[in-house]
C-alpha positions as CSV (number, residue, x, y, z in Angstrom):
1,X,65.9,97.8,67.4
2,X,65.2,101.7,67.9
3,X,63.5,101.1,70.3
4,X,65.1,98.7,71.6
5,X,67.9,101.2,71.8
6,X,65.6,104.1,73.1
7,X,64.2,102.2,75.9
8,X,68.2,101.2,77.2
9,X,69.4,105.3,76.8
10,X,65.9,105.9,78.7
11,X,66.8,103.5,81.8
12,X,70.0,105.1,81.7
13,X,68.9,108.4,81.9
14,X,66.2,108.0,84.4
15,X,68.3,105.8,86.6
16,X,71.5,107.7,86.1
17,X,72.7,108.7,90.1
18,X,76.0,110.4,91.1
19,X,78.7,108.3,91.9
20,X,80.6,110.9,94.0
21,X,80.1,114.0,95.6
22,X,82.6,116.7,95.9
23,X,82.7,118.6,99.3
24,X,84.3,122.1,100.7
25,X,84.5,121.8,104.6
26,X,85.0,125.4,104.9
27,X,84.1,126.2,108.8
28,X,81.4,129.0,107.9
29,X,78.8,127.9,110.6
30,X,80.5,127.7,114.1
31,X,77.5,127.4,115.7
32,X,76.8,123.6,114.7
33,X,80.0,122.5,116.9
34,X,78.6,120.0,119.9
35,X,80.2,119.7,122.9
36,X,79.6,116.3,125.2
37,X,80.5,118.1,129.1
38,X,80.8,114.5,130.4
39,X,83.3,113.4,127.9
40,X,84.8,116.2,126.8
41,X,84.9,115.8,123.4
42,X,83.7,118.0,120.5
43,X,81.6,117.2,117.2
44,X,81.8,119.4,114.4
45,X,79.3,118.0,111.1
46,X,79.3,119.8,107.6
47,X,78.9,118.7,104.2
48,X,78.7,115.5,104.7
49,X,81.8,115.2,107.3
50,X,82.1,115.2,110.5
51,X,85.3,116.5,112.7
52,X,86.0,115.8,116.5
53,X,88.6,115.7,119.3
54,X,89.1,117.0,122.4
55,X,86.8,120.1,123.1
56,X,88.9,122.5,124.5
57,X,91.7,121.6,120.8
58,X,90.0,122.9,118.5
59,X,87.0,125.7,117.6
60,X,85.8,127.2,114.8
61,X,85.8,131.2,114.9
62,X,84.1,133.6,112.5
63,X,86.6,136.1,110.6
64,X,89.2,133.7,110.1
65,X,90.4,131.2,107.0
66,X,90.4,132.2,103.5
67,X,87.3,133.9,102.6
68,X,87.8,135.4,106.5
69,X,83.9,133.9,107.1
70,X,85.0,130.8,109.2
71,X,87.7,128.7,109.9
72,X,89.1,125.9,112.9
73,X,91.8,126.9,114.5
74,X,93.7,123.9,116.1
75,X,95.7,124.7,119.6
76,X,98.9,123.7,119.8
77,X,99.6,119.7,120.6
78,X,95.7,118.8,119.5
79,X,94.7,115.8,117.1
80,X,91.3,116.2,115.6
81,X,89.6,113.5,113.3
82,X,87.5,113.6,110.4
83,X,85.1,110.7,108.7
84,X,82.6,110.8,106.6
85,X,78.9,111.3,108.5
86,X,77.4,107.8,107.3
87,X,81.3,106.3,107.6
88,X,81.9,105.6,104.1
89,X,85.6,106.0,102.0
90,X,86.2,109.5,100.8
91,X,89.1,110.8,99.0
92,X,91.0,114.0,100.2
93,X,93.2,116.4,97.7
94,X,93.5,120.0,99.7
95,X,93.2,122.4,102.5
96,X,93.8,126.1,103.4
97,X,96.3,126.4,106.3
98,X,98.0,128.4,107.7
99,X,100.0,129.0,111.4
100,X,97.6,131.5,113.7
101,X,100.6,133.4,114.2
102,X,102.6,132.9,110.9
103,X,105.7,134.8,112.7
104,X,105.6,131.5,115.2
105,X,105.2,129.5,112.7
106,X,103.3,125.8,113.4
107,X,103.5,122.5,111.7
108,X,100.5,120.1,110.7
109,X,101.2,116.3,110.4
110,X,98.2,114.6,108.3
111,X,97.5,110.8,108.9
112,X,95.5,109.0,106.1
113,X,93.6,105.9,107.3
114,X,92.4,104.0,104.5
115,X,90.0,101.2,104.1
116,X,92.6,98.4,103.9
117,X,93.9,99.7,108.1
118,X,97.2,101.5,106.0
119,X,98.2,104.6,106.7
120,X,99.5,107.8,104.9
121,X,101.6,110.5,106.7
122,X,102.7,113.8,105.4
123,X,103.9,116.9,107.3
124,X,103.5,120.7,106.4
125,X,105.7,123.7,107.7
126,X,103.2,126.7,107.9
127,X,103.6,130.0,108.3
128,X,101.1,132.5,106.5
129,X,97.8,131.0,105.5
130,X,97.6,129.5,102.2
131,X,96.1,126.6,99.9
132,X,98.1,123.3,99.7
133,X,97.2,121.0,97.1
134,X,98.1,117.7,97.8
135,X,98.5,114.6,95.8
136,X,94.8,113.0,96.3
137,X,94.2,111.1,99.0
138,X,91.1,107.7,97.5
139,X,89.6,104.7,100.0
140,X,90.2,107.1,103.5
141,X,88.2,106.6,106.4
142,X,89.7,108.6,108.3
143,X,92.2,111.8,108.3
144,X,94.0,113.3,111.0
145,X,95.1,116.4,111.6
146,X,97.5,117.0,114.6
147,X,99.0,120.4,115.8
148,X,102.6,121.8,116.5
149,X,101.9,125.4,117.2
150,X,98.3,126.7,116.8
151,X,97.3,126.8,113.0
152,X,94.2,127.5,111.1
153,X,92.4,125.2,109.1
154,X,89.9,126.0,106.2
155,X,88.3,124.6,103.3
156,X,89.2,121.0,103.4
157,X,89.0,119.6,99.8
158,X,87.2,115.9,99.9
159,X,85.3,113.6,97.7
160,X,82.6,111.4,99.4
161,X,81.4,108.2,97.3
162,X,77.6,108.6,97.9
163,X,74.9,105.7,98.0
164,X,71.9,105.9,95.4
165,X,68.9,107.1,96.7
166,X,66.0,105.3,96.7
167,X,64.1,107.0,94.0
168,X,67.3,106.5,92.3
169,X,67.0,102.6,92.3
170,X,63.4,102.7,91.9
171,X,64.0,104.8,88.5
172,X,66.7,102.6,87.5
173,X,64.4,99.4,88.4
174,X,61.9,101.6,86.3
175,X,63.2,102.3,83.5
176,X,64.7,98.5,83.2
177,X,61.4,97.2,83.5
178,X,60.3,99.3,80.6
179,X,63.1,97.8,78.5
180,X,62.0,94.2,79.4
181,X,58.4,95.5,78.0
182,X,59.8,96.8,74.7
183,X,62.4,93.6,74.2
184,X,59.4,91.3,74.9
185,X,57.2,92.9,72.4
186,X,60.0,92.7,69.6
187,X,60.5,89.0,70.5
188,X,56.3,88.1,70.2
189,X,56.0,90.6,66.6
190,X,58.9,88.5,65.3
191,X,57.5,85.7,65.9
């Protein structure tokens, strides 16, 4: 039965794989925005995510955001989207933001699209830049972000639920394999 018991909390172990991955979209390498000249859309990817919308509504500029090492600004009236890379759910709990000029001040409405085609709206007066926390966001697969006033956006708070790896599954197949071996081998002894 020990080993019985071993074998099980070995399989476990060996096959164990994260379920979820927490994320920071934080805007710290500008360079890795692409920009489509026929359509005019623009495709920021980081961590995971990936942001787009018009090319000439949003950028991401160096100096800015809450660490001041990169941030999006959003120009006034844009909409940009945001999904997860391999277009999975992913949850969504916080953001820096903040009005480019806080003496203007700017709003940001946030749409929440979730799995089931529901949506979730919620609406933030911004002035100077600063961390909102919101109640989390699970199932998304998409969020919006649309501008009135140009703001700045940083560090975008999201969950991503992440598929096993295949050395993850062949672990797990592994180490359930070697549990079959050690259950079989207890059966034939007492016998």
């Amino acid at each position: 039965m020990k080993k019985l018991l071993g074998a099980l909390a070995a399989a476990l172990v060996l096959g164990a794989s994260p379920v979820a991955g927490a994320a920071v979209v934080n805007f710290d390498n500008p360079s890795l925005i692409d920009i489509d000249n026929g359509s005019g859309r623009a495709v920021y990817r980081e961590a995971g995510f990936r942001l787009d919308g018009e090319a000439a509504g949003f950028l991401t500029i160096d100096g800015l955001g809450s660490a001041f090492s990169g941030a999006l600004v959003l120009i006034d009236g844009s909409t940009v989207s945001l999904r997860a890379d391999g277009g999975g759910p992913f949850s969504f709990s916080s953001l820096v933001a903040g009005a480019l000029d806080p003496e203007a001040g700017a709003t940001l409405s946030i749409t929440g699209i979730f799995g089931d085609s529901s949506r979730r709206d919620t609406m933030l007066a911004l002035a100077d830049l600063g961390t909102a926390t919101l109640p989390m966001w699970t199932g998304l697969t998409e969020l919006r972000f649309t501008a009135d006033g140009d703001l700045v956006l940083d560090d975008i708070g999201l969950d991503a639920a992440q598929v096993p790896e295949p050395a993850s599954i062949a672990t797990l197949l592994l180490g359930i394999g070697m549990l079959a071996g050690v259950r079989r081998r207890a059966v034939r002894k007492a016998s």
